[in-house]
C-alpha positions, 0 to 999 in steps of 0.5 A: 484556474490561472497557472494550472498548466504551469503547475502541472509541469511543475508535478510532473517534473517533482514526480518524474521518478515516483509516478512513473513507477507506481503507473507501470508497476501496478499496471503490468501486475495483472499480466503476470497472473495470466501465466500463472492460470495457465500452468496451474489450469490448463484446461477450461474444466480446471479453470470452471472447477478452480472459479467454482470453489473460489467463489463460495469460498470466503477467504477468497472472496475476502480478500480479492471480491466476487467472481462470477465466471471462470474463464481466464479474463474472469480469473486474472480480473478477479485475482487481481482484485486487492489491486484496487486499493493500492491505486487508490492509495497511491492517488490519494497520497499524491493529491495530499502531497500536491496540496496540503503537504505543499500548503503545510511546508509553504511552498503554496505561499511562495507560489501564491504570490505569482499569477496562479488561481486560487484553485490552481493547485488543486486542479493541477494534482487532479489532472495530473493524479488522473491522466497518470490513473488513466495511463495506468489503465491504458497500460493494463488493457493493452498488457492484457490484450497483448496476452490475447484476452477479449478488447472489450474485456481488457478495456473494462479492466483497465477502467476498473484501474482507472475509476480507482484512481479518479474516485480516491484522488476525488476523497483526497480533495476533501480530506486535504481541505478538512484539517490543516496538517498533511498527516491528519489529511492523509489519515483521513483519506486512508481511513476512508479507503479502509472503511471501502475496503471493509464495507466491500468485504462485508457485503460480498462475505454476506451475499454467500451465506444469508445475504443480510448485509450484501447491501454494503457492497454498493456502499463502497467504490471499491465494491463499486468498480469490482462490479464491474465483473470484466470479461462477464458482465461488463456492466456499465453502470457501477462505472457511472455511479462511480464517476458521479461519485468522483464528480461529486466529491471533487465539486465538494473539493473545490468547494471547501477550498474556497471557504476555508482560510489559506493555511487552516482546515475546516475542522478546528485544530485541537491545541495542546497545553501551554506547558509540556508534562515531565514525560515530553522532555527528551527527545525520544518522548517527544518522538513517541508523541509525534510517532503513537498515532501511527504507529497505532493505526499500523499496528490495528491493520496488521492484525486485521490483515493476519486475522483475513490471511489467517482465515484465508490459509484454511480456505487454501486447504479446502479448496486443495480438498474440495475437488480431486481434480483440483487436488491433483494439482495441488498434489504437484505443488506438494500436498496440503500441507507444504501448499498452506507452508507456501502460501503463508510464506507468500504472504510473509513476504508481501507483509514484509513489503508492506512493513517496509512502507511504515519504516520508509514512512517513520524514517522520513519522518526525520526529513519531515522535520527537518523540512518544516524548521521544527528541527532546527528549534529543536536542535538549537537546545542541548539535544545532539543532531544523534539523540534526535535522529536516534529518538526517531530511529528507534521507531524504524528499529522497533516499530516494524517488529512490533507491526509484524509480530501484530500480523504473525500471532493474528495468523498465527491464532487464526489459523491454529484455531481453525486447524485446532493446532495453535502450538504447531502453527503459530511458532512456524507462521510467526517465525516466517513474518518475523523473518522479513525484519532485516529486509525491512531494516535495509529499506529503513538503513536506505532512507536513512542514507539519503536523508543524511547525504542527500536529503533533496532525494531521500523520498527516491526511497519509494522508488526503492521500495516500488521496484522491490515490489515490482520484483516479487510481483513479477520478477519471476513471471517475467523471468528477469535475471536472477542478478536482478532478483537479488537487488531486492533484500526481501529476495534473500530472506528464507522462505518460511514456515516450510523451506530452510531457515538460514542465519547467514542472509538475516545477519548479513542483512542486518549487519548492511543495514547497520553500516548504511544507516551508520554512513546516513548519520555520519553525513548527517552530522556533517551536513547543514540543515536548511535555512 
């Protein structure tokens, strides 16, 4: 453990923009969600009634868990629970990043060679990982208690936030030690949070109706924490099992690490052929190669998020129905109809986000490569510095198109059928999804700026992308300017299905984004690569 310290420092001075946001932005969310209970509830009998639908309602159980209560503690904790899995995403790719991806790039090597442990590093991401989780949790119970909810209740919240943290940082120990290419470790974690997802939705969908399968819930961390039941039940015991858990994956970390090779994974690595087919012999097979595999794994959870969304878009009805209290609520929104219009086009605007993750992600690519010394092989034969960024571009082009478009028909199907109106809904729904495409673009375009003219900061591009985030989590609810509203390019798009569909900011957006990517490139051609 010789080092660990030093190598703390070290993180929090590599992270000092990316931890930081993703700490307070996630841990200030849930305040928002206080005003808006209150406008849409003001009194206790809304509130029992609106808890009361919600809860036998399977879309909504789906999507952010059991609620057992009704009063505003309940409610806010409740509704925020997708928040979750963020965390635990954002706790597993910075442990990854800190261990696996530094081993991969042969930063490990180089700080190997000083006095440092042989499980410093590690030990250091999980501190570090942790403390932050911790911070965050901090913050939302204080935010909470601020907002003049129960101490007991809003420290039970912010420990729900805080064992997220710790028991995804825990499965990214592991991961990091099973396969030797950061990508695989990261698929590997990321599978594992999805398969907690499900198996909590499962398990809470089946304790509604026959109950069969409500054992699934506590198969699962997330179900775990969300347990917990804040500002109700307060139960201690989920967060026992949690952190044995965390504990136990942890140990199970360390002691992977120590009976692996420096450099290898547990898990063998699969060779590929000596000679390369006909079909990998240009820069933009190669691309789809390196690119399929995740491409793929987007593609089959936006459909999964549009089959869940569309589901939840007829539960949105039903509930507006379900009750005339509720409805006259509803009614002040705009009835039924503009009230699943507004939902769907909420829902198109955090899938939009979401895509611009993958586009970040398949743009970044490019810095990857480069980093790494595979470029630099690459380069050195015919191929033209263009031809191989523009092989990797055109998964940032068209691989958001095709991940959203996933998501709009999923929807789009899904709700058309249960509405028995396919061709009214589907057009609307996937209109609106597709509408986000330039945004996404102009987060892509940005990454691509930075990789070309200053490549050491192409990954504040997430720090872009958290603050857009930010803006359409809370930016409203905290009232901030309307100047600061439209730094974000998802602010300009219309609303859609329901408001009104206009060309100009789609253009203008993708033409921006177009000049910003052509200046990236431009300074990429006249850059050097790194030795």
């Amino acid at each position: 453990m010789t080092g660990t310290g030093k190598l703390v420092r070290l993180i929090l001075r590599r992270d000092r923009l990316l931890l930081p946001l993703w700490v307070i932005l996630l841990g200030i969310v849930p305040a928002g969600y206080i005003s808006s209970f209150v406008s849409l509830f003001p009194t206790d009998a809304d509130r029992v009634e609106y808890a009361r639908v919600s809860a036998g309602n399977a879309g909504f159980v789906a999507l952010y868990g059991p609620l057992e209560g009704h009063s505003l503690g309940e409610l806010v904790a409740w509704r925020a629970g997708f928040l979750p899995v963020m965390i635990g995403l954002c706790a597993l790719l910075t442990v990854i990043r800190h261990t696996r991806t530094d081993e991969e790039q042969g930063r490990t090597e180089l700080i190997g060679a000083a006095a440092v442990g042989r499980h410093a590093q590690l030990a250091a991401a999980l501190i570090t990982t942790c403390a932050a989780g911790l911070v965050l949790g901090v913050i939302t119970a204080t935010a909470m208690v601020a907002e003049g909810l129960p101490v007991d209740g809003s420290v039970w919240f912010g420990t729900q936030f805080v064992l997220s943290t710790w028991v995804f940082a825990a499965v990214a120990s592991v991961a990091a030690q099973l396969t030797s290419s950061a990508r695989s470790a990261r698929s590997i974690a990321v599978g594992v949070l999805g398969a907690a997802y499900v198996l909590r939705l499962a398990g809470d969908i089946s304790d509604l109706g026959s109950r069969a399968l409500s054992w699934l819930s506590w198969l699962s961390p997330i179900g775990w924490v969300q347990h917990i039941f804040p500002y109700g039940g307060n139960a201690w015991w989920p967060a026992v099992l949690t952190l044995f858990f965390a504990a136990a994956a942890t140990g199970l970390g360390v002691v992977l690490l120590g009976r692996r090779d420096f450099g290898d994974g547990l898990l063998p690595a699969r060779l590929g052929p000596a000679t390369a087919a006909p079909r990998l012999r240009s820069p933009l097979a190669l691309a789809w190669r390196l690119h399929r595999g995740l491409l793929a794994g987007w593609i089959v959870a936006f459909a999964a998020l549009g089959l869940v969304f569309g589901a939840v878009g007829n539960s949105v009805v039903d509930l507006a129905r379900s009750s005339s209290g509720l409805d006259e609520i509803f009614a002040r929104m705009g009835g039924g109809t503009v009230l699943v219009d507004t939902y769907f086009a909420s829902i198109a605007g955090l899938i939009g986000v979401i895509a611009a993750c993958y586009a970040v992600q398949a743009t970044l690519r490019l810095r990857d490569e480069e980093s790494t010394g595979r470029a630099e092989v690459l380069l050195g034969t015919p191929v033209s510095r263009l031809a191989w960024a523009g092989s990797h571009l055109t998964f940032s082009l068209l691989g958001p198109a095709v991940i959203l478009a996933a998501e709009g028909l999923a929807a789009g199907l899904t709700y058309g059928s249960i509405a028995k109106d396919v061709p009214g809904r589907l057009p609307a729904i996937l209109g609106g999804t597709m509408a986000q495409l330039p945004a996404v673009w102009m987060l892509a375009a940005v990454a691509v700026l930075l990789f070309g003219v200053l490549p050491r900061l192409a990954a504040v591009t997430w720090g872009a992308l958290a603050t857009c985030v930010l803006l359409m989590l809370v930016g409203t609810t905290l009232q901030f300017d309307q100047w600061v509203l439209d730094l974000s390019p998802f602010t300009h798009v219309p609303h859609l299905p329901g408001g009104h569909l206009g060309w100009t900011p789609l253009v203008v957006l993708t033409v921006v984004a177009v000049v910003v990517s052509a200046a990236g490139l431009a300074g990429f051609r006249r850059r050097d690569l790194p030795s």
